[in-house]
Phi, psi and omega in degrees: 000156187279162191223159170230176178253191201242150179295160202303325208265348190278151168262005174283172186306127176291141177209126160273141199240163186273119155220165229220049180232129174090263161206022183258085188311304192239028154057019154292359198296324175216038162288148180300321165321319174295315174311327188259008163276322145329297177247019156278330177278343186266002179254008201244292205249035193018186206307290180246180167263317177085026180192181181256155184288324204275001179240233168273009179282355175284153169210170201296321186286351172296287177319286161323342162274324188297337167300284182313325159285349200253003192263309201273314193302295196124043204216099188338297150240166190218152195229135166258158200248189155279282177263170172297342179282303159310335182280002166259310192295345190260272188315318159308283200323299191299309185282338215274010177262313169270320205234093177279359154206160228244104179257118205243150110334105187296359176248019176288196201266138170359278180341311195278345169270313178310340174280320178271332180299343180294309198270037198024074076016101183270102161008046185259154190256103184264144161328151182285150171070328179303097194298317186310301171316304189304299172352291175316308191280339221262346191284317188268013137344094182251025177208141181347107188232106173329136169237129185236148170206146176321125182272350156236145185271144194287307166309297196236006168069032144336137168247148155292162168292055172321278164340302101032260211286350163273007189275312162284034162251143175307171179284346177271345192258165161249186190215090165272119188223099209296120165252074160307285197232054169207000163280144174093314184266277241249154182113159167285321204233015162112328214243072150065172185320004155257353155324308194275290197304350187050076216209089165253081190229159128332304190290346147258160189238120175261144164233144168199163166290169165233033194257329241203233206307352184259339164087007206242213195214142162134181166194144176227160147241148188231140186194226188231142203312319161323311198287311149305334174263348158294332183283315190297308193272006195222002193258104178299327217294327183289292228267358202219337165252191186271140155325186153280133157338098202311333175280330153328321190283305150004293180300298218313310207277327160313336164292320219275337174289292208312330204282319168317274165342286194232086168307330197291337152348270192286012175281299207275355167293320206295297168329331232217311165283323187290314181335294197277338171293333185269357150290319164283310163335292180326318200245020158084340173270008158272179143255193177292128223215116171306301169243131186289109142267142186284353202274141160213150176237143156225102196251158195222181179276164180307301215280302186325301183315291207303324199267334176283298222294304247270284166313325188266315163330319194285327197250060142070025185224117199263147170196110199268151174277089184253134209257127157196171197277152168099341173270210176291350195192149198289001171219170187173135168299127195217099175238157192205137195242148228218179162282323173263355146340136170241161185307343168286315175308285194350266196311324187270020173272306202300328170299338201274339157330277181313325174249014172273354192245000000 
């Protein structure tokens, strides 16, 4: 199980704690086979490529990761990026030409506003979740328009309408869907919102980290092939940086086999996220939550968040209070729960919840 130490800033002893904190959804961060594809390619292929892929920097695990993504998603092609935060910003770039403007979900992830105002983009902002709002706006559109949204919202894991909202685009717009936090989560077999929604178009675009339900490093977008040799020739974000380390990629796509490899995985999250969201529903801090996402926001008053993260530290239980955008409130309690959770921590997170509060 993952363990964190207690912060830097405590004057107590580093101690390891059960924690029910951060995004390694399916616990590959340290499985041994990732690891060890890690450091069989970094001791064959050192550290880094030391160049941008458009210069001497490609090397065969870019490519060969890139294959396996364009396979698990379902997406004719795919470009891998360094992170997930450039693979929105590469994909913007790449769009701002046919499609200038940008219809966001207002709680999608940083990333995803910061990319299109970067790529002058002209901006507009929908209610979160709201399809009608988007509808509306998206009706008085008078050129071709992207609409991106988180496909699980990062703070309290939220799903998007996907479906929905692709039923209301034009022949001309697209539906970019930051897969963050639902690759690896949404789906029978990991692999994310078009999966779970049966959702097969051209006209969609996936972006995601490889950090978060894959445990790795990295970030891609997958689409159609037009849409990828626009990012390689025309994207600085593509074109000017350094790659992932080649043995990074390495790990990534030996994850994307293990997720392949054993479906009971992404079984025991979805078992696990639903076990603790309908615990948290029980005890009133949640609302009823449709699709089991591993993510929960809890906002509570300041003096409360300080006094539960405090008490469950004393009963061995780490779960952090974090101020970031997009969630409920500008701090908030973020518990998140993993595949290797087992059903006793669970009940013994939640008892220690309940009677901390």
């Amino acid at each position: 199980m993952t363990t964190i130490s207690t912060p830097a800033r405590t004057p107590a002893p580093t101690t390891e704690l059960l924690s029910f904190g951060g995004c390694d959804y399916l616990g590959l961060s340290k499985r041994p086979e990732v690891i060890n594809a890690l450091r069989t390619h970094a001791l064959e292929h050192g550290v880094s490529s030391s160049a941008s892929r458009s210069t001497t920097g490609n090397r065969p695990a870019h490519e060969s990761l890139e294959r396996a993504i364009r396979d698990f998603v379902g997406k004719p092609a795919a470009i891998l990026l360094p992170e997930g935060y450039l693979a929105n910003l590469a994909l913007c770039q790449a769009l701002a030409t046919t499609h200038r403007r940008a219809l966001i979900d207002e709680r999608a992830h940083a990333s995803v506003h910061a990319a299109a105002m970067a790529a002058s983009m002209a901006v507009t902002v929908f209610p979160h979740l709201d399809v009608d709002a988007a509808s509306e706006l998206l009706q008085r559109a008078d050129e071709p328009t992207a609409v991106l949204t988180d496909g699980v919202f990062t703070a309290d894991g939220a799903t998007a309408p996907a479906r929905d909202l692709f039923d209301i685009l034009r022949p001309q717009d697209l539906l970019v869907l930051d897969e963050c936090h639902a690759l690896g989560v949404l789906g029978q077999h990991g692999r994310g919102s078009c999966e779970h929604w049966q959702l097969d178009d051209p006209r969609i675009i996936l972006t995601s980290t490889l950090a978060k339900g894959l445990g790795c490093y990295g970030g891609f977008v997958a689409g159609t092939p037009d849409v990828i040799d626009r990012i390689r020739g025309t994207s600085s974000a593509y074109i000017c940086t350094t790659p992932v380390p080649p043995a990074l990629a390495a790990a990534s796509e030996r994850a994307i086999q293990i997720v392949r490899e054993e479906p009971d995985l992404v079984a025991r999250l979805r078992a696990n996220s639903t076990a603790l969201g309908r615990s948290l529903e029980r005890l009133g801090l949640i609302q009823p939550q449709s699709i089991a996402t591993p993510t929960f926001a809890l906002a509570l008053s300041d003096d409360r968040m300080d006094r539960l993260q405090g008490q469950l530290r004393d009963r061995g239980i780490a779960v952090p209070v974090i101020c970031y955008p997009g969630g409920p409130s500008a701090r908030f309690v973020r518990v998140s729960v993993s595949a290797l959770h087992t059903p006793e921590q669970i009940e013994r997170l939640v008892a220690c919840i309940d009677a901390s509060l």
